[in-house]
C-alpha positions as CSV (number, residue, x, y, z in Angstrom):
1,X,-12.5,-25.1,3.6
2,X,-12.3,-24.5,0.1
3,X,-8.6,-23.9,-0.4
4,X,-5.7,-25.5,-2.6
5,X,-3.2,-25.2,-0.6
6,X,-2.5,-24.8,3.0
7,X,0.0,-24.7,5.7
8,X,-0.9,-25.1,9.5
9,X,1.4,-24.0,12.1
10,X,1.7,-23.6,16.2
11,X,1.4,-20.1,15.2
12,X,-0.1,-19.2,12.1
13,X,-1.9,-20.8,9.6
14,X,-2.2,-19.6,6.0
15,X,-4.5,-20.6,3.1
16,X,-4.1,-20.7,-1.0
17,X,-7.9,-19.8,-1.8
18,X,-10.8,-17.3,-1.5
19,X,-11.2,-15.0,1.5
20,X,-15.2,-15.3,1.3
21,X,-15.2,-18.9,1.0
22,X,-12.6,-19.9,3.5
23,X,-14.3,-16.7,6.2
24,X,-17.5,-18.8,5.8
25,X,-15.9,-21.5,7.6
26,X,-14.2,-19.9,10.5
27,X,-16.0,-19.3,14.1
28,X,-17.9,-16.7,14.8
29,X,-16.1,-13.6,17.0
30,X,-12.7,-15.7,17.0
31,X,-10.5,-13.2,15.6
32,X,-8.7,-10.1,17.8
33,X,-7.5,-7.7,14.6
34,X,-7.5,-7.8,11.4
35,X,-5.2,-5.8,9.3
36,X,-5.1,-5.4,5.5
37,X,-4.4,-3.8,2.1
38,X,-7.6,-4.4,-0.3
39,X,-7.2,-3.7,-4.4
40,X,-7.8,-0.6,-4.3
41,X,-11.0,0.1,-6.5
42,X,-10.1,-1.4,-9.5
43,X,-7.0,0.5,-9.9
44,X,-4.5,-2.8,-10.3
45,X,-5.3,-6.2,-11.5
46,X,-3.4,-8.7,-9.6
47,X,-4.4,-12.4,-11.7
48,X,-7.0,-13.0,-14.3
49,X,-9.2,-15.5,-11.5
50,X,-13.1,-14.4,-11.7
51,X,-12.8,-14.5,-7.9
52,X,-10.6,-11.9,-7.4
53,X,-11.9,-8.2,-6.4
54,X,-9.2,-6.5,-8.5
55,X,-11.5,-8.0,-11.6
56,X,-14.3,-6.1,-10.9
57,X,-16.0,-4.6,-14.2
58,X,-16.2,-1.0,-12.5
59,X,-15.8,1.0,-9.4
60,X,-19.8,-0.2,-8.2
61,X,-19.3,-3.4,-8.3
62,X,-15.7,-4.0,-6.8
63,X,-17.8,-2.2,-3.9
64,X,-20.9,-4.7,-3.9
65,X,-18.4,-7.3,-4.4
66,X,-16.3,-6.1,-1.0
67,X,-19.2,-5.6,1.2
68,X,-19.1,-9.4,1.4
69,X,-15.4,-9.4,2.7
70,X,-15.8,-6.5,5.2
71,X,-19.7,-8.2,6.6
72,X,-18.0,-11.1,6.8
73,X,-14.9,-9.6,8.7
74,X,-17.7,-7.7,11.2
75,X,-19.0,-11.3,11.4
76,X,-15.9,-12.9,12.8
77,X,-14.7,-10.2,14.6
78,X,-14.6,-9.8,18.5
79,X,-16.5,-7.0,20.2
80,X,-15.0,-4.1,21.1
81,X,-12.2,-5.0,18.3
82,X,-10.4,-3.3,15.4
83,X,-10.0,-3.7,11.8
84,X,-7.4,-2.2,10.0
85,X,-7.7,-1.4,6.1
86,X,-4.6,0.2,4.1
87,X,-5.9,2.5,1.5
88,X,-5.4,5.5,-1.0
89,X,-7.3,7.6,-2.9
90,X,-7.1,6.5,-6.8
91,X,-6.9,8.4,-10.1
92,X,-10.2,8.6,-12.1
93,X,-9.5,8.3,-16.1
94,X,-6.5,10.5,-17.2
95,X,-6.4,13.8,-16.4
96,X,-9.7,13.7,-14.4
97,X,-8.3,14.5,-11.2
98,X,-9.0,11.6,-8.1
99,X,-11.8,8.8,-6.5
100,X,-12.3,9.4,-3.4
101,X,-11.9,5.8,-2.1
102,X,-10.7,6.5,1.1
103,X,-13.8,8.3,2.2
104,X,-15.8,5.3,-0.2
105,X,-14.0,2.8,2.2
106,X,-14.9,4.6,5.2
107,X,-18.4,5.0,4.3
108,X,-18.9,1.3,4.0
109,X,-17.6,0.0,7.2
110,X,-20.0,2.2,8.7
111,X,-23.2,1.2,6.4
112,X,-22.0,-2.6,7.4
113,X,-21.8,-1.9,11.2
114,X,-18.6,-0.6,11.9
115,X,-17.5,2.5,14.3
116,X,-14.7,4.2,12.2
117,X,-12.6,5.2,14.5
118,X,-9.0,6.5,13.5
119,X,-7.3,7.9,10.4
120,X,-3.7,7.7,10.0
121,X,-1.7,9.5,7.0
122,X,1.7,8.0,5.8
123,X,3.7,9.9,3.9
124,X,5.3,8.9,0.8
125,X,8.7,10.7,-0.6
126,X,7.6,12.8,-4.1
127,X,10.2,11.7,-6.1
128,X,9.9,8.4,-5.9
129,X,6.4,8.5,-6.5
130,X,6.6,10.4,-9.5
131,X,9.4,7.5,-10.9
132,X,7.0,4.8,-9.8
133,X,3.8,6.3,-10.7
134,X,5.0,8.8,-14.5
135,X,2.1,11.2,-13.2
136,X,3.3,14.5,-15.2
137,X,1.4,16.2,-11.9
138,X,4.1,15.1,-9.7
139,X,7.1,16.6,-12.6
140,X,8.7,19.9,-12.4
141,X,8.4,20.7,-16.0
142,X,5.0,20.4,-15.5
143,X,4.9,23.2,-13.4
144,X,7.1,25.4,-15.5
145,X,4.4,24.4,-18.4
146,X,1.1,25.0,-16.5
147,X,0.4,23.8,-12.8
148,X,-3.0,24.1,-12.8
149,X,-2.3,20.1,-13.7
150,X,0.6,20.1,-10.4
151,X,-0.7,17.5,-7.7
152,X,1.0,15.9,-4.9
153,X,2.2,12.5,-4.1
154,X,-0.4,11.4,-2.2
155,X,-0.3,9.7,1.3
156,X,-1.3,6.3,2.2
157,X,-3.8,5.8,4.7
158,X,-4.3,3.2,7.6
159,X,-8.1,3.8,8.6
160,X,-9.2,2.1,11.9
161,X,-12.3,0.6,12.5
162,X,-14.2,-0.8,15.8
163,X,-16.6,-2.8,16.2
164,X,-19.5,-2.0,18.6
165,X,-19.9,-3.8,22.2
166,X,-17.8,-4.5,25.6
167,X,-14.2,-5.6,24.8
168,X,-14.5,-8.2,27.4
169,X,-10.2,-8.6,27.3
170,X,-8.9,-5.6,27.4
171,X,-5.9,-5.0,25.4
172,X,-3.5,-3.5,28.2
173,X,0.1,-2.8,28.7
174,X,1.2,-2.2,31.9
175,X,4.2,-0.8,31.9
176,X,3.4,0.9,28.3
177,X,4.7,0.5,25.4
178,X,8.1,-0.8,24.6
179,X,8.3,-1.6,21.3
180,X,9.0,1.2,18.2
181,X,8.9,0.4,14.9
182,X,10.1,3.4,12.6
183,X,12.5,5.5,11.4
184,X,12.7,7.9,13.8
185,X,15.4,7.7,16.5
186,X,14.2,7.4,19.9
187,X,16.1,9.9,22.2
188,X,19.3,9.4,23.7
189,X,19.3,7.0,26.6
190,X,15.9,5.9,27.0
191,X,15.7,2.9,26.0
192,X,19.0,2.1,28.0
193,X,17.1,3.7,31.3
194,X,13.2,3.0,30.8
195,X,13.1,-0.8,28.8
196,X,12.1,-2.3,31.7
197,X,11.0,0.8,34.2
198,X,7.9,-0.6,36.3
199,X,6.0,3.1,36.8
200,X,3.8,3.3,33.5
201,X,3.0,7.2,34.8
202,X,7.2,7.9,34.4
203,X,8.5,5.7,31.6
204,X,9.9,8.3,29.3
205,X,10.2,5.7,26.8
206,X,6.8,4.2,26.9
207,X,5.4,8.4,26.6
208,X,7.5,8.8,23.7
209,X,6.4,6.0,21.6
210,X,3.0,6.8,22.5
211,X,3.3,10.6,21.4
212,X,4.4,9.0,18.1
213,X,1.9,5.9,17.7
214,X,-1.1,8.8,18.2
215,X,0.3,11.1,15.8
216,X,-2.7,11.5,12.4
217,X,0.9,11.9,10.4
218,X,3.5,8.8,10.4
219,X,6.3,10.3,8.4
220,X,8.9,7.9,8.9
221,X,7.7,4.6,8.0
222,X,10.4,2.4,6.5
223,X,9.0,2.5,2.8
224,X,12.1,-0.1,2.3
225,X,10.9,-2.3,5.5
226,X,9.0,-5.4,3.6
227,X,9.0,-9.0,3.1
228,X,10.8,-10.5,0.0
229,X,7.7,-9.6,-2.9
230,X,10.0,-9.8,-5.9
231,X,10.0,-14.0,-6.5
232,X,5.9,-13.6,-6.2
233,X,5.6,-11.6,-9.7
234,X,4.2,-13.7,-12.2
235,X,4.4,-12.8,-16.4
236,X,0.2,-12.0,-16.5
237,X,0.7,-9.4,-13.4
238,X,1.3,-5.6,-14.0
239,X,4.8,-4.4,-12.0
240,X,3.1,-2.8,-9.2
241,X,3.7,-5.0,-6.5
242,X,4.8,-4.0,-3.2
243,X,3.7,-5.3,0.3
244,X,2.2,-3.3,3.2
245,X,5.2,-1.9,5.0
246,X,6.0,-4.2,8.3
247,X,6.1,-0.6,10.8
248,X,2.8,-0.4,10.1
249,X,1.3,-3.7,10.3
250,X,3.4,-4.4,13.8
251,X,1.9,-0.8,15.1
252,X,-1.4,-2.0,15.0
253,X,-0.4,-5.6,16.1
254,X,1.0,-3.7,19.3
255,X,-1.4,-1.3,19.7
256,X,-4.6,-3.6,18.9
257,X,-4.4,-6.5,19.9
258,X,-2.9,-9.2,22.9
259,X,0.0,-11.7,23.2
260,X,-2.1,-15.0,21.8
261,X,-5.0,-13.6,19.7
262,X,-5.7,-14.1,16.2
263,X,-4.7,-11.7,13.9
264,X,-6.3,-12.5,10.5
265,X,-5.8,-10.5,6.6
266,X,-8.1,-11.6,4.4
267,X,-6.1,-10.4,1.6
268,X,-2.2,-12.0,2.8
269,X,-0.2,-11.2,-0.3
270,X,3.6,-12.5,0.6
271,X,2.4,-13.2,4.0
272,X,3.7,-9.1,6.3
273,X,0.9,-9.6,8.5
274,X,1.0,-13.1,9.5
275,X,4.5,-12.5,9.8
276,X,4.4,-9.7,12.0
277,X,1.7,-11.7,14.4
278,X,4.2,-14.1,14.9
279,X,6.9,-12.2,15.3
280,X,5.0,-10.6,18.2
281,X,3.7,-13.4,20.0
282,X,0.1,-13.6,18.4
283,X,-1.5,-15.9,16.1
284,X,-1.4,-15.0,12.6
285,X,-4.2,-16.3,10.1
286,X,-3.8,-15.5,6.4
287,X,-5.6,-16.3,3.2
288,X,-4.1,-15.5,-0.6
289,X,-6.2,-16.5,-3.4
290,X,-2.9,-15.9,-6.2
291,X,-1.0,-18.9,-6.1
292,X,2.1,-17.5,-6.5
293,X,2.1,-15.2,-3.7
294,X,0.8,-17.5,-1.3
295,X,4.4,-19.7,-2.4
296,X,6.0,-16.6,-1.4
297,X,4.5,-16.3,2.1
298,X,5.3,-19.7,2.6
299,X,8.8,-18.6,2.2
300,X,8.4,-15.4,4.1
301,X,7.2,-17.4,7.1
302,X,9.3,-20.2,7.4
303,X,11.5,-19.9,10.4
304,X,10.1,-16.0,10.6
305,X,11.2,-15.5,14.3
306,X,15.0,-16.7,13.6
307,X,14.9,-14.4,10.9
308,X,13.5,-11.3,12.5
309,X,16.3,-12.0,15.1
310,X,19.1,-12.1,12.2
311,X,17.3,-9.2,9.8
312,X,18.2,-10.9,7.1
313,X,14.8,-11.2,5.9
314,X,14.7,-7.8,4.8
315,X,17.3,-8.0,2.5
316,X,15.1,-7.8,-1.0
């Protein structure tokens, strides 16, 4: 594999290099889910390498650029299985209202093969975006001044993707599910009288996470909910960096995959996914091309499943 670094494990194994170059060398079909957050379009730069998509000259070629990444990802990907991309829609030049990259994304995955499948909105607090962001849309002199420039703070997207053919191991759960990762509180007594209730068809508890799970709308995501990301900045990168929150990766690990397969990101950052394989009895494959966030997942992922027991990880 053409890496610098790597770091094998009984259950996970991460990689300091290119996603296209180390895919190339990995089995055909072998991986269960995948589950990432590409640059979006151009919008951030992450290092000054001529290998990384965020240094695409313009919005075409980041595009022509990713089609290798997501052919590649149809490639290795089991039948029947999903891909999970985290996206948003990005500005166009100032004042020139939005890209629709979402629906770019989308289009895509289903020019290379892919069934889209799912859409999920995740809603992210105004003010806060506004702070991050400075967009004078999202400020209420603005609309004192004139609103026909008033936007809102756009949602995040997790868009789901399948590929074609017979799932020949189908992902079930007996009982239901059991697991909820959010904000939201589940109601009183249920997980007391229904964790480990037999009858899938009267598990209150296993009904209720799924009426949540299916929702279009997942409004309480712990924004706050993320791997340590700080330590992984470096002095070249812009101060934007914040990893895929861990209630959605491990919503898709549950819902998408089994105990034992290989989830996989192409794009690993400070390591949430393979983190949240692990942490969930699956097999976690990452590659990072920026060196200094592939030190951090390193750190992230030592001793991940004592951690997740203490939450101290969490602590950034």
């Amino acid at each position: 594999m053409a890496t610098t670094d790597q770091l094998i494990k009984k259950d996970y194994a991460i990689y300091n290099g290119d996603c296209v170059e180390v895919m190339r060398d990995m089995p055909d079909e072998s991986v269960g889910l995948s589950v990432y957050s590409p640059p979006f379009g151009g919008l951030y730069h992450y290092s000054s390498d001529d290998r990384d998509l965020s240094n695409a000259l313009n919005y075409d070629q980041f595009f022509e650029h990713y089609d290798y990444v997501v052919s590649d990802l149809f490639r290795l990907t089991q039948r029947g299985r999903m891909t999970c991309v985290h996206v948003a829609d990005v500005p166009k030049a100032t004042d020139r209202g939005l890209k629709d990259f979402t629906g770019d994304v989308i289009r895509q995955h289903e020019r290379l093969g892919w069934d889209y499948w799912a859409r999920y909105a995740i809603w992210k607090e105004p003010l806060r975006v506004a702070i991050r962001t400075r967009s004078k849309g999202l400020t209420h002199k603005q609309i004192v001044k004139d609103s026909s420039f008033s936007n809102n703070a756009g949602a995040d997207y997790l868009i789901a993707f399948r590929k074609p053919g017979e799932n020949k191991s189908p992902i079930s759960h007996e009982v239901g599910l059991t697991k909820y990762c959010g904000e939201r509180e589940i109601p009183e007594g249920f997980e007391e009288k229904y964790q480990n209730w037999k009858d899938p068809k009267t598990n209150k508890l296993a009904h209720w996470i799924w009426q949540q799970y299916a929702s279009s709308f997942w409004d309480d995501i712990r924004l706050a909910h993320v791997l340590p990301y700080r330590a992984a900045r470096d002095s070249e990168e812009e101060k934007h960096v914040h990893p895929l929150q861990l209630d959605v990766i491990e919503r898709c690990v549950i819902l998408w995959s089994n105990p034992n397969d290989i989830v996989f990101t192409p794009f690993m950052g400070v390591g949430s996914e393979v983190y949240a394989a692990v942490i969930n009895e699956r097999m976690g494959v990452g590659i990072e091309l920026k060196e200094s966030y592939y030190r951090q997942a390193v750190r992230n992922l030592d001793g991940a499943k004592a951690a997740e027991s203490q939450k101290s990880l969490f602590e950034c």
